[in-house]
C-alpha positions as CSV (number, residue, x, y, z in Angstrom):
1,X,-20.4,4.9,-5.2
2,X,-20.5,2.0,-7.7
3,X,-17.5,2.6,-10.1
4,X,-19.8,1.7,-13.1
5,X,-21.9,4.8,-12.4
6,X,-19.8,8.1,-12.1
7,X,-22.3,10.0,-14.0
8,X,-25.5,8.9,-12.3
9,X,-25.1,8.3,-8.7
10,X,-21.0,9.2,-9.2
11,X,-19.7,7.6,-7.9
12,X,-17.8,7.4,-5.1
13,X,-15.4,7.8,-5.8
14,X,-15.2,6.7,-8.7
15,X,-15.7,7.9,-8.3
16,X,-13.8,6.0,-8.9
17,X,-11.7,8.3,-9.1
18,X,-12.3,9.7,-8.6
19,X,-10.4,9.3,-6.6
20,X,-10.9,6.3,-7.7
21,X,-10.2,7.1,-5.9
22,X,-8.5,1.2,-0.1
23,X,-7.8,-2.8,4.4
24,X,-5.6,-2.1,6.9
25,X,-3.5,1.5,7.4
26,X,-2.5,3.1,3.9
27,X,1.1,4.8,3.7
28,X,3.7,6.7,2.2
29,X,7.6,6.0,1.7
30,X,8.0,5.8,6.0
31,X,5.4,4.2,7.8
32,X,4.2,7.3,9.1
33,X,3.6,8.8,6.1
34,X,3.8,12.1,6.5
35,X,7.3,12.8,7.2
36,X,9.1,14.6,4.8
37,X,11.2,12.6,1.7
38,X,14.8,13.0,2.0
39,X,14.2,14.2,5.6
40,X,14.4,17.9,4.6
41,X,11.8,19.6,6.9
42,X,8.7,21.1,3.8
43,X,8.7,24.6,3.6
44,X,6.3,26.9,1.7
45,X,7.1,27.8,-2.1
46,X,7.3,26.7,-5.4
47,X,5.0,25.4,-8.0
48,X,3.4,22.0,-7.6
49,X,2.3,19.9,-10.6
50,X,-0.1,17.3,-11.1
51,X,-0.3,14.9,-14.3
52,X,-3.6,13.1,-14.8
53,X,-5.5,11.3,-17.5
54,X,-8.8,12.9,-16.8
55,X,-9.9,16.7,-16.3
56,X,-11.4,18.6,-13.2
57,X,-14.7,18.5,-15.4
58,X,-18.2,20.7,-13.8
59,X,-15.6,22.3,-11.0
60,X,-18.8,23.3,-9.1
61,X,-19.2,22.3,-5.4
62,X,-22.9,21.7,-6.5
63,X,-21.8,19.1,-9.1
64,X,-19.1,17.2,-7.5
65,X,-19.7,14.0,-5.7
66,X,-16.5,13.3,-3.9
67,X,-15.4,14.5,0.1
68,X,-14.2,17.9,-0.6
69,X,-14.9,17.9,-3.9
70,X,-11.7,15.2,-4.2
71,X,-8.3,16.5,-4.3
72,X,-8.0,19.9,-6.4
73,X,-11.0,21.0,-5.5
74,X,-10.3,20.2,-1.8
75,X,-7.8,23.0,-2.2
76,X,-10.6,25.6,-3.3
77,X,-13.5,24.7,-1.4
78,X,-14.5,24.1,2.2
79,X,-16.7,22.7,3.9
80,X,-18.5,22.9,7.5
81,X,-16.3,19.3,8.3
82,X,-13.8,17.8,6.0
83,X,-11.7,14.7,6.5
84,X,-8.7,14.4,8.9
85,X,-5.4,14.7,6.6
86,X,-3.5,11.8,8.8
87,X,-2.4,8.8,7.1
88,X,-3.8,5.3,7.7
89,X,-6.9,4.9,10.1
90,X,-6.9,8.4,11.3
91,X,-7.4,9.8,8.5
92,X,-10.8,7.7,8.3
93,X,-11.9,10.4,11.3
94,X,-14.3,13.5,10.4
95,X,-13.3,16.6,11.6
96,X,-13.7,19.8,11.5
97,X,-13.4,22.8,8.6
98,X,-15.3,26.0,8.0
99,X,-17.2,24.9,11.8
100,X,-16.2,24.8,15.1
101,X,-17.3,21.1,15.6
102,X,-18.4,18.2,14.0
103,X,-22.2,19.5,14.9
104,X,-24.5,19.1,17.4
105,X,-27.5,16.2,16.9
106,X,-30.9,17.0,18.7
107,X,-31.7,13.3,21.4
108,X,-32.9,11.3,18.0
109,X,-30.4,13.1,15.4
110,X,-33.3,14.3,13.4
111,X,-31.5,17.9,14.1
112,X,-28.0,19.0,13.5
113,X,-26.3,22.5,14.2
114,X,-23.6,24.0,13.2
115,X,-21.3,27.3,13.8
116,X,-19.1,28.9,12.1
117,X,-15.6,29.7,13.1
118,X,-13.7,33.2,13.4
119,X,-11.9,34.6,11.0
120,X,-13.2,33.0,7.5
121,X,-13.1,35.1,4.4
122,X,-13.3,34.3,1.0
123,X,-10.8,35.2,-1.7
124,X,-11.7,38.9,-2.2
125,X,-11.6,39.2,1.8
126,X,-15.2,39.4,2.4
127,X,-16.9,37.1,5.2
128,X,-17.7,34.1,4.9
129,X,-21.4,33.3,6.3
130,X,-24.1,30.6,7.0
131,X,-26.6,32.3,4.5
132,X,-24.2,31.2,1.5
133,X,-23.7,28.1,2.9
134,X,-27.5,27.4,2.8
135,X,-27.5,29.1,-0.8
136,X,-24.6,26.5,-1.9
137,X,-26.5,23.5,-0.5
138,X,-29.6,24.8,-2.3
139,X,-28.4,25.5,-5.6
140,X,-27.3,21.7,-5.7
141,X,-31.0,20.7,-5.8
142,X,-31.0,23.0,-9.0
143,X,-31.2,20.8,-12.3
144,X,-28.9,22.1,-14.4
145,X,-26.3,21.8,-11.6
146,X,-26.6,17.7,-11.2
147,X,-24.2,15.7,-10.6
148,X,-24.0,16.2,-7.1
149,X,-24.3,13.4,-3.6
150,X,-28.1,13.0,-3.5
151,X,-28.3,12.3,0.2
152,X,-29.8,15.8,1.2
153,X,-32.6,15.3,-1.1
154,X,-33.4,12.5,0.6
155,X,-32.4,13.7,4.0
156,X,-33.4,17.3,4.4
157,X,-37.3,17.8,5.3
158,X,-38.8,19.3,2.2
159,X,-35.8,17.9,0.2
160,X,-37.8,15.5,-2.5
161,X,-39.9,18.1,-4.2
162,X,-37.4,20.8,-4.2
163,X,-36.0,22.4,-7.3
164,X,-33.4,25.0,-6.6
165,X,-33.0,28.6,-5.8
166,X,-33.2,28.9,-9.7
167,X,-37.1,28.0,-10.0
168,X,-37.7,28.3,-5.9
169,X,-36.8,31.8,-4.8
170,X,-37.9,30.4,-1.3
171,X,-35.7,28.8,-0.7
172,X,-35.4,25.6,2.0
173,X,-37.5,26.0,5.4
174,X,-35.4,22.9,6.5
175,X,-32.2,24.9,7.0
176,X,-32.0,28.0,8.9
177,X,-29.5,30.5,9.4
178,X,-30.6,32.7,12.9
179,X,-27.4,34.4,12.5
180,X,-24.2,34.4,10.0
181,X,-22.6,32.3,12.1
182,X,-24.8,29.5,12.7
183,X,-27.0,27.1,10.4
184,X,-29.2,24.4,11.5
185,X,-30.7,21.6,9.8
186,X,-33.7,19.8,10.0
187,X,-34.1,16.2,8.6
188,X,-37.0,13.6,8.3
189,X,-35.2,10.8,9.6
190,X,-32.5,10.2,12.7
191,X,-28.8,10.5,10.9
192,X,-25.9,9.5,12.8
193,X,-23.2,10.4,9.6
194,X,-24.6,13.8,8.8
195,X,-21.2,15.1,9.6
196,X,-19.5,12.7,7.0
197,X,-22.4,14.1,4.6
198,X,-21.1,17.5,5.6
199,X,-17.8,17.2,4.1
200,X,-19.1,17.0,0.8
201,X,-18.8,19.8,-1.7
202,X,-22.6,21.0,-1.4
203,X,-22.1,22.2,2.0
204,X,-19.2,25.2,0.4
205,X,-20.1,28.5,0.8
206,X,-21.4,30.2,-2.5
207,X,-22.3,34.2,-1.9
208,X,-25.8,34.4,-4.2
209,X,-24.1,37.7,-5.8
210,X,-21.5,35.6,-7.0
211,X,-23.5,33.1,-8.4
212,X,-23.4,32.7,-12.2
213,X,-25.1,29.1,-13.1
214,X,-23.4,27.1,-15.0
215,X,-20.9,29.2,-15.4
216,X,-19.3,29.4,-12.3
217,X,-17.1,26.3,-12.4
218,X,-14.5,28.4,-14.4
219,X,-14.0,30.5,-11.6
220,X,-15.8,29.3,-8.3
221,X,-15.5,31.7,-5.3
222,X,-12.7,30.2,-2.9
223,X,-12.8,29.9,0.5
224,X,-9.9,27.7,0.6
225,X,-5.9,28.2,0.8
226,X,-6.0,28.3,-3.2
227,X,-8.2,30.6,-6.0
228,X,-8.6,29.3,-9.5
229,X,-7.0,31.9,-11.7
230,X,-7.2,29.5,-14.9
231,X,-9.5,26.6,-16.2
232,X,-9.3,25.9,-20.0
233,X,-11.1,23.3,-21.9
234,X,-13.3,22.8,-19.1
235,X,-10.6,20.9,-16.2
236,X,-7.7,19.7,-18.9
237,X,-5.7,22.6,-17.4
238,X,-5.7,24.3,-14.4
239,X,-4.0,26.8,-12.3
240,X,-4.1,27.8,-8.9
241,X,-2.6,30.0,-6.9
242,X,-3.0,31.3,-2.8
243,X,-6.1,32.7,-1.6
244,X,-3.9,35.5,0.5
245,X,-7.1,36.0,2.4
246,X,-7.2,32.3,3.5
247,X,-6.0,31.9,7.0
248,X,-4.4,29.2,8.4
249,X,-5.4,30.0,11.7
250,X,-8.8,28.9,10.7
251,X,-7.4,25.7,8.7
252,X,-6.1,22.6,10.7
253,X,-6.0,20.2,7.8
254,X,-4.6,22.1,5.0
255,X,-0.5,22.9,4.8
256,X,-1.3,25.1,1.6
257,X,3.1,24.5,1.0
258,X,3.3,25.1,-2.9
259,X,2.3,29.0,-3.9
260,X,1.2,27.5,-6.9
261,X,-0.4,24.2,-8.6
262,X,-0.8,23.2,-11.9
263,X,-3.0,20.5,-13.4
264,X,-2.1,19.3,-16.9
265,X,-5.1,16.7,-17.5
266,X,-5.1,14.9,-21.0
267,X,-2.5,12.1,-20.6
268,X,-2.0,8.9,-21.2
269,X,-1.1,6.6,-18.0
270,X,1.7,5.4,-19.4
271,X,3.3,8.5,-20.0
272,X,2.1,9.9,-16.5
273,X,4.0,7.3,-14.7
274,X,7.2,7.7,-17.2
275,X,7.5,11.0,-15.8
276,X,6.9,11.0,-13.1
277,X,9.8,7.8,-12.6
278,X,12.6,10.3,-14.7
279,X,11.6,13.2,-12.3
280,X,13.3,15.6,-15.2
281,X,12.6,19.1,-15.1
282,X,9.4,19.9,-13.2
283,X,8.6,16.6,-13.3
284,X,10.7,16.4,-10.2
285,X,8.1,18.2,-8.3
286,X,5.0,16.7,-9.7
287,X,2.0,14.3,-8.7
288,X,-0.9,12.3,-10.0
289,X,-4.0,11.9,-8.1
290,X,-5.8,9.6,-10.7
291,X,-3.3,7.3,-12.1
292,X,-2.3,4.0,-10.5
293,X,0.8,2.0,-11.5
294,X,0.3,-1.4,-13.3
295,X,1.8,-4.9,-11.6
296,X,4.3,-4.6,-14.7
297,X,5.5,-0.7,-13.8
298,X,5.5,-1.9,-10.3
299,X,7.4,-4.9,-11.3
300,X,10.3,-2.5,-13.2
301,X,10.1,0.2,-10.0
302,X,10.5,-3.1,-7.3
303,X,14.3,-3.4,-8.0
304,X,15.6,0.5,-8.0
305,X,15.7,1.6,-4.1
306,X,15.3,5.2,-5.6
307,X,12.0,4.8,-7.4
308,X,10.5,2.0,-4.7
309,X,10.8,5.2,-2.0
310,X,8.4,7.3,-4.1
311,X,5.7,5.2,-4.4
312,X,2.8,5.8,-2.2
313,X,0.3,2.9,-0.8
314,X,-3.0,3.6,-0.1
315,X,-6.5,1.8,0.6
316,X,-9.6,3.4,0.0
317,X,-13.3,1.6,1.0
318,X,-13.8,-0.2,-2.1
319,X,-14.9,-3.8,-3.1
320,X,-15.2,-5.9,-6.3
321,X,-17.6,-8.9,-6.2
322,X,-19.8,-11.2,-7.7
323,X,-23.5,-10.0,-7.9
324,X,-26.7,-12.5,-7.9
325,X,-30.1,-11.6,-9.0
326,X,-32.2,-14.1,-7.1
327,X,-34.9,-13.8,-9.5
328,X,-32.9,-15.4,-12.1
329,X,-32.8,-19.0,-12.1
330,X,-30.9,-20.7,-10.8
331,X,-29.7,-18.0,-8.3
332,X,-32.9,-18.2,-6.8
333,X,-31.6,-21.3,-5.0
334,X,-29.2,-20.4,-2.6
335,X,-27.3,-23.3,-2.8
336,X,-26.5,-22.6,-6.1
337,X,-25.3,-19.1,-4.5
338,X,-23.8,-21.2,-2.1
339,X,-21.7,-23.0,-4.6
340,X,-20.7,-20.4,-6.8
341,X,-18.7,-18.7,-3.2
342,X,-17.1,-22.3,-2.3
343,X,-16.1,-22.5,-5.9
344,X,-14.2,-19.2,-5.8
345,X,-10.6,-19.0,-6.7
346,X,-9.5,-15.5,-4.9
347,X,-6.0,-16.1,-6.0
348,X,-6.8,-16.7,-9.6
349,X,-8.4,-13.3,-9.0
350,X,-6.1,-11.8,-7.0
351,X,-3.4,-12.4,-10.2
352,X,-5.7,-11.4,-13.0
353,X,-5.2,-7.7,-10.6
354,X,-1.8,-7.4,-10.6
355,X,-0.9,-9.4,-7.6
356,X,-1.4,-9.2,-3.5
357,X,0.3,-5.6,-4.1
358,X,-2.4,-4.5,-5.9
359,X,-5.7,-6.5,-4.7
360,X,-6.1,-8.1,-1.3
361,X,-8.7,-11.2,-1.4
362,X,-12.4,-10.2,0.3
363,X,-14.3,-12.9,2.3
364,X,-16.4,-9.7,3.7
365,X,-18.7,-7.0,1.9
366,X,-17.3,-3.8,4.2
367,X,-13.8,-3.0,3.6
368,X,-11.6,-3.9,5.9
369,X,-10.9,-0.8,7.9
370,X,-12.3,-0.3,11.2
371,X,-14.0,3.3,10.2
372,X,-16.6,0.5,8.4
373,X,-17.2,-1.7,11.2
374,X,-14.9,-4.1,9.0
375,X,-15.7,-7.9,11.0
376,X,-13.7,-10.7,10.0
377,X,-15.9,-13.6,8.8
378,X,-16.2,-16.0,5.8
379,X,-19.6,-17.3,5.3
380,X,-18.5,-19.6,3.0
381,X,-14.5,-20.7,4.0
382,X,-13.1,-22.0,1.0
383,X,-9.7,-21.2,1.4
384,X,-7.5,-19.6,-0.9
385,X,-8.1,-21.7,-4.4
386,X,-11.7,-22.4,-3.8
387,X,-13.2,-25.6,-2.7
388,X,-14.5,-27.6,-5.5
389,X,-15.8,-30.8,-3.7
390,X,-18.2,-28.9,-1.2
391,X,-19.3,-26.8,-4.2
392,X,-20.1,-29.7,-6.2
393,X,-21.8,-31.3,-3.4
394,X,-23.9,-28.2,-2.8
395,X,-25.0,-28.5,-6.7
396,X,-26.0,-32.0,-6.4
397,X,-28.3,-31.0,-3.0
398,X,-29.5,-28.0,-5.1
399,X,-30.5,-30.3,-8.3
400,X,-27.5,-30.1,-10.1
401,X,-25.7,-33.0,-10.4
402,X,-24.3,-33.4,-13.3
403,X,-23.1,-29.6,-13.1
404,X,-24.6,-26.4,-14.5
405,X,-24.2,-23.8,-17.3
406,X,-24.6,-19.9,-16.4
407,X,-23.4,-16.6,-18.0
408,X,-21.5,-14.2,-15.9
409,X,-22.3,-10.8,-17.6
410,X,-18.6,-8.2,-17.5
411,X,-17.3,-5.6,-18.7
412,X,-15.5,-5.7,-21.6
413,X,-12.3,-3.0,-20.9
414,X,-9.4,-4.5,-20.6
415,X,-7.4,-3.9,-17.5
416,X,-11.0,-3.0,-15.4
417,X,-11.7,-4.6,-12.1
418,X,-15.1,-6.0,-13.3
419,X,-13.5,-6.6,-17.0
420,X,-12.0,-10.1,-18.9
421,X,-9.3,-10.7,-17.1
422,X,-11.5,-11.2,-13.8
423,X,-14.2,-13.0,-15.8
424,X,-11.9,-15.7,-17.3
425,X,-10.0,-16.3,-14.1
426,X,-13.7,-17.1,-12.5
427,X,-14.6,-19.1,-15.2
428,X,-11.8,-21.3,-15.2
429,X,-12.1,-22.0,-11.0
430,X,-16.1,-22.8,-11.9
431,X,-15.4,-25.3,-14.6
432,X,-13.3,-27.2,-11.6
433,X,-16.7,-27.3,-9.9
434,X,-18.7,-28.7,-12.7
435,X,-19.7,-24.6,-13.6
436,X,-19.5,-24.2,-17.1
437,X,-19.4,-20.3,-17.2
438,X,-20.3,-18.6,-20.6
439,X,-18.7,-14.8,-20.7
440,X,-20.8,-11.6,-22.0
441,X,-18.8,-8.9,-22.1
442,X,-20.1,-5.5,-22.6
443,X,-18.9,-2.1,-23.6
444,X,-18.6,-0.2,-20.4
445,X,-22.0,2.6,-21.2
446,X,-23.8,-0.7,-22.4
447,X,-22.5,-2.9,-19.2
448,X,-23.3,-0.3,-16.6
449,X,-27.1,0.1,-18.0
450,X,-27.8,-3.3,-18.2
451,X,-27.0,-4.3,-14.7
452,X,-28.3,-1.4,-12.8
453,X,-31.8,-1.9,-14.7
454,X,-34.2,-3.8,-12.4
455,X,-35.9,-4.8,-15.7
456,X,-32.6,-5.3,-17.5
457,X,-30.0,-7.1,-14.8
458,X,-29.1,-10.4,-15.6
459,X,-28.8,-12.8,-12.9
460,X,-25.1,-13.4,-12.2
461,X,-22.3,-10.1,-13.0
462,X,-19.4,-8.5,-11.9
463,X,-19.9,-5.4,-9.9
464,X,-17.7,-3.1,-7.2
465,X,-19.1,-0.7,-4.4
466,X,-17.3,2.7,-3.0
467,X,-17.5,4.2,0.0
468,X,-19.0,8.1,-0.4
469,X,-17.3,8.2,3.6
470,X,-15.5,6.0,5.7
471,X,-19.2,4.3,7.4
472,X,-20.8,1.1,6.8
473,X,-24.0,3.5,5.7
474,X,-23.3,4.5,2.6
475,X,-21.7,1.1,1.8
476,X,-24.2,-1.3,2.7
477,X,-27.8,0.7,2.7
478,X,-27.6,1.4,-1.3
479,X,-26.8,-2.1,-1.7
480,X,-29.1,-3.7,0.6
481,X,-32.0,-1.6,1.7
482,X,-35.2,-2.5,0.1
483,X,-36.3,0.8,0.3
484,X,-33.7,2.1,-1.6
485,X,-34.5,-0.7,-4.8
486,X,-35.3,1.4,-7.8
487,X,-37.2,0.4,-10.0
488,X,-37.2,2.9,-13.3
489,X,-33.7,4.1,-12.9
490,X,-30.2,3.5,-11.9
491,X,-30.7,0.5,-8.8
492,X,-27.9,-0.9,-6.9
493,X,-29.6,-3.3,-4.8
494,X,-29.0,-5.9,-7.3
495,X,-30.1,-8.6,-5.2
496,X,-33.5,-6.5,-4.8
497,X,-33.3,-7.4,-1.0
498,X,-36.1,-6.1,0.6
499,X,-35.5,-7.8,4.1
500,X,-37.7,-5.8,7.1
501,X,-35.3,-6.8,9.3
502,X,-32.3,-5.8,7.4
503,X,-33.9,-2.3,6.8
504,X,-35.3,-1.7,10.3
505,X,-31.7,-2.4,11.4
506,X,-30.6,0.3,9.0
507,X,-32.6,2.5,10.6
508,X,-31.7,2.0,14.3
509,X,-27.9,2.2,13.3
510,X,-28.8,6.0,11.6
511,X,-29.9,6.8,14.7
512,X,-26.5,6.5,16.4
513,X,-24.4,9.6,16.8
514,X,-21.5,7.2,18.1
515,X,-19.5,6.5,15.2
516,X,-17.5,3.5,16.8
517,X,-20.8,1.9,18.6
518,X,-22.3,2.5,14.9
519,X,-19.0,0.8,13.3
520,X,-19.7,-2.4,15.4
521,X,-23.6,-2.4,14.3
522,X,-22.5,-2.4,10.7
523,X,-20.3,-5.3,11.0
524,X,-22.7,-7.6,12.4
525,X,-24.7,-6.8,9.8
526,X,-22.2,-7.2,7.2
527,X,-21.9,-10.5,8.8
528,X,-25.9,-11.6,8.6
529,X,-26.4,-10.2,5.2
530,X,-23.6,-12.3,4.1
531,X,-24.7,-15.5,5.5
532,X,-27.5,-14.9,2.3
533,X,-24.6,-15.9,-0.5
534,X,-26.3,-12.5,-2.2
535,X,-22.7,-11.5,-3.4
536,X,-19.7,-13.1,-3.4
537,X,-16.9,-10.1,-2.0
538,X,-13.6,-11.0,-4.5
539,X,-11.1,-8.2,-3.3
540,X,-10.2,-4.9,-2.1
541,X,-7.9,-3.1,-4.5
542,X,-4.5,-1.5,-2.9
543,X,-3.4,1.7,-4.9
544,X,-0.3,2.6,-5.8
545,X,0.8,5.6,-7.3
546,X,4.6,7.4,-7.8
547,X,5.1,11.0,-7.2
548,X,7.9,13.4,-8.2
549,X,11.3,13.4,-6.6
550,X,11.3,16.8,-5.0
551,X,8.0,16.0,-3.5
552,X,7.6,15.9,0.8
553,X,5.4,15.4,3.4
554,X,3.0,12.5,1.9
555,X,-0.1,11.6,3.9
556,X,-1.9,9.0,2.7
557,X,-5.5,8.0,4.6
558,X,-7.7,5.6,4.6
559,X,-10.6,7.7,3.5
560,X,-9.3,8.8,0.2
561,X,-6.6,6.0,-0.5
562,X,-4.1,8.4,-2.4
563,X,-1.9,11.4,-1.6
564,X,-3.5,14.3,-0.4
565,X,-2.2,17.2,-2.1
566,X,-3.1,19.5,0.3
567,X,-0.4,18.5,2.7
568,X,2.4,18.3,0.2
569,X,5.7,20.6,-0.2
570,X,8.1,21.0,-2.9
571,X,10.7,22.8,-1.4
C-alpha cells in the first residue's frame, strides 16, 4: 500500500489514509486504551461526529481497499473476519466477523472454508447468506467497480481472466457455496494470510437483487450495527444511523454506542484540530479519523493537562525510505548503496517529521511490531547522525574518491513524508560524506508516475510502503518479489529484485498457516534482503490525533494506528 498510489494499487492505507491510516503498542489517554475518559462507564446514545479533510468517496465494498473498508465503512459492512478492536499488539490479531472462525486451510492452504454464524440479517431483516458473499467478491472483479485489493485476482483459481458478474453471468467456479451457510474457496497457490485477505471489504455480503452498479455506494445494503440513510456529494457528508436488525449477539468487535454518526468531510486540518481542542457545542463529542496533529499543534497541546489527555497515539505498519534502482549508475555498485546508508542522518530526518513524537528512526524494512515478524538488525550501524568516515571510505573502495554527485528525486508537497523537508535534511548529512545531492522535486501525480515506471524511475528517490494487514506478506512481496516487477504499469519493486531465492522463500512462508512461525520467517528475511543496501528504511511515522471531550472508550491498535470508531461512546 505505497502512499504515493491510493488510486492504483490504494493504497494501504493510504491509504494512506486512509487511514493513513504505526512500532511498539499504540494507545489512548491510559495505557490500556480502552477505558473510558473521565472514568464514566460508555453507555449507548447520542450522536457521534467526525470531522475530516477528505470524503468517504466510491462507498462500495467492491471499491475500497482498506480492512473493513477503514473506519466508517467498518460500521456498515462486514466481513467473513475483521480485525480484533484491542489496542496495541492485540489488535494486530485477525478474528472473526460474519464467520465462525478464522477458516479452515486444506494440508497445503491452497483451500480455505468458511461458515457463517447464526443469526445474521441485513438491514431490512432478511438473511444474510454465502451466495451474496460470493456475489460481493465477484462484482469486485467488475471494471467499473475498480478500486478494490487485487489479491483475489491473483489468488482465486480462475481469478486473472475474470470480468465480473456484469459481463460473466457465470459466475466464479473457484468459490462455492454448498449451502447458505458455508462458502469455500479454491486458490492456485498455498496462502497462509487468506484470513487477513478476508477482512477486506470484497468479502461483504451484497444480495444480487439489491445490486444497482455504480450506484449502490449511496446506499449500500448494511450488514453492520449502522445503515447509511444520507451520502451527499459523493462521501463529504454522511449520516448513519443503527441497523435495528444488527445483533450484537453475532458481533464481538463492534460496541455500536452512538445511535447516530455524522461525517462532515470538506475541512481544512487546521480547523479540524481547532475544534476539536475547544470541544464547543458538538464538537465535544466529535472525532477525526484522517487528520493528524502537526509537531507545532502538538507543541501548543504538550503544556495543557486537559488537551494532552485527549490525544490518541497510534502506530500503524508503515515505513519511509530511501529507494535505489540498481540499474542506474552508480547504484549499481553496492558500495555506493553502502555509503549512501552509513551516510544517513535519521535524526536530521527524524526533525524534518516533527520530532521522535511523530517519527521513530528505521534501521529495518518491516515495521516494528511483532504481527510483521519485526527483527532488530542494522545492516549498516551508523548510529544516530550517520557515519561519514566509513561512508567516505566506502566511496573511495567503490571509485569515488574525491566524492560523488547524484539527484534524489521527491515530492514536492510540503509537509509530506517523501517531500522537501526530508530531501534537504538528506542532502545536507550526504554533503558531510563527500555526496553532493541535487533535489528534483515533483508535483505529487507527476512524482508518483515517474517512480513507479520501470521505464521511468530514476535511480535514487524517496518512497514509503503500508501494510494492507498486519503480515510481512503484503509488506515485503510487492516490494521484493521479482515476480511481482511490472513492467507496463504501476511497479513497486523499485529495486527490480528478481532474487530466486528471495522469491522461493516467499513462497514457502505463504504456505504457513501459523501466523507467529510465519512472523519469524519474514524477519529473517527482512534481515537478508537488507544486507543488499536495496533501500535505506528512514522511519516509522507515530500518529497522533485529538478527539472530542465527551468522547470514551478509545481503542487504538496496531493494525489500523488510529481510533476505531466503532468502539467509541459519547454518553
Amino acid at each position: 500500500m505505497s502512499k504515493l498510489s491510493v488510486t492504483p494499487r490504494r493504497l494501504a492505507a493510504a491509504a494512506v489514509v486512509l487511514a493513513i491510516t504505526g512500532g511498539a503498542a499504540a494507545c489512548g489517554p491510559e495505557e490500556n486504551g480502552a477505558k473510558a475518559a473521565g472514568g464514566a462507564k460508555p453507555a449507548k446514545g447520542g450522536t457521534l461526529y467526525v470531522l475530516n479533510q477528505s470524503p468517504q468517496e466510491d462507498f462500495d465494498p467492491a471499491r475500497l481497499y482498506t480492512s473493513g473498508g477503514g473506519n466508517i465503512p467498518g460500521l456498515v459492512f462486514r466481513t467473513l473476519t475483521t480485525r480484533n478492536r484491542e489496542s496495541g499488539a492485540p489488535g494486530a490479531k485477525v478474528v472473526p466477523d460474519l464467520a465462525t472462525d478464522t477458516g479452515t486451510p486444506n494440508a497445503d492452504a491452497t483451500v480455505w472454508t468458511y461458515h457463517l454464524k447464526d443469526g445474521l440479517k441485513y438491514e431490512d431483516g432478511t438473511p444474510i447468506t454465502t451466495a451474496d458473499i460470493k456475489y460481493g467478491i465477484e462484482r469486485s472483479f467488475a471494471a467499473e467497480l475498480s478500486g478494490g485489493a487485487p489479491y483475489l485476482r491473483d489468488w482465486l483459481i480462475g481469478g486473472k481472466d475474470y470480468q465480473g458478474p456484469y459481463k460473466d453471468k457465470g459466475g466464479l467456479d473457484s468459490i462455492e457455496t454448498p449451502d447458505a451457510k458455508t462458502i469455500v474457496f479454491h486458490l492456485n497457490k498455498p496462502e497462509g494470510d487468506f484470513p487477513f485477505l478476508a477482512t477486506q471489504t470484497s468479502f461483504a455480503p451484497v444480495p444480487q437483487a439489491k445490486d444497482t452498479g455504480t450506484k449502490y455506494e449511496n446506499h449500500p445494503f448494511s450488514s453492520g450495527p449502522y445503515k447509511v440513510v444520507s451520502n451527499q456529494n459523493d462521501g463529504e457528508h454522511l449520516v448513519l444511523e443503527r441497523n435495528t436488525h444488527w445483533d450484537p449477539k453475532t458481533d464481538a468487535e463492534r460496541k455500536a454506542y452512538p445511535d447516530k454518526i455524522d461525517v462532515q468531510s470538506g475541512l481544512a486540518a487546521a480547523v479540524i484540530n481547532q475544534r476539536l481542542s475547544s470541544g464547543a457545542g458538538k464538537d465535544a463529542a466529535a472525532v477525526t479519523t484522517d487528520t493528524n496533529l502537526t509537531a507545532a499543534e502538538l507543541a501548543k497541546i504538550t503544556g495543557d493537562k486537559e488537551l494532552a489527555s485527549r490525544v490518541g497515539t497510534g502506530h500503524f505498519g508503515y515505513t519511509d525510505y530511501i529507494a535505489f534502482n540498481p540499474k542506474v549508475k552508480p547504484f549499481d555498485n553496492p558500495k555506493v548503496r553502502q555509503a549512501i546508508a552509513y551516510a544517513t542522518d535519521r535524526t536530521t530526518v527524524v526533525n524534518a517529521l516533527g520530532g521522535s513524537s511523530l517519527a521513530e528512526a528505521a534501521t529495518t524494512f518491516l515495521p516494528a511490531q511483532k504481527s510483521f515478524g519485526y527483527t532488530a538488525y542494522d545492516s549498516f550501524p551508523a548510529g544516530a547522525n550517520g557515519n561519514a568516515a566509513k561512508a567516505k571510505e566506502l566511496l573511495k573502495e567503490a571509485g569515488y574518491p574525491n566524492g560523488l554527485t547524484v539527484t534524489l528525486t521527491h515530492d514536492s508537497s510540503s509537509g509530506d513524508e517523501q517531500g522537501p523537508q526530508v530531501a534537504t535534511a538528506l542532502q545536507d548529512a550526504l554533503k558531510n560524506a563527500g555526496i553532493t545531492v541535487k533535489l528534483d522535486g515533483l508535483e505529487s501525480g507527476a512524482y508518483s508516475e515517474k517512480i513507479h515506471g520501470v521505464k521511468t524511475e530514476p535511480g535514487f528517490f524517496l518512497a514509503g510502503w503500508g501494510a494492507d494487514w498486519p503480515s510481512g506478506g503484503p509488506f515485503l512481496a510487492p516490494i521484493f518479489d521479482g515476480r511481482q516487477i511490472v513492467e507496463d504499469g504501476y511497479n513497486f519493486n523499485n529495486a527490480q529484485l528478481d532474487d530466486p531465492a528471495v522469491n522461493k522463500e516467499i513462497d514457502e512462508i505463504n504456505k504457513l498457516t501459523d501466523l507467529q512461525a510465519a512472523a519469524v520467517r519474514w524477519g529473517a528475511l527482512d534481515k537478508k534482503i537488507g544486507e543488499q543496501a536495496l533501500t535505506v528504511p528512514l522511519v516509522h511515522p507515530v500518529y497522533k490525533r485529538l478527539y472530542g471531550k465527551d468522547v470514551k472508550n478509545i481503542v487504538i491498535s496496531d493494525w489500523t494506528g488510529v481510533l476505531d470508531v466503532a468502539q467509541v461512546a459519547v454518553k
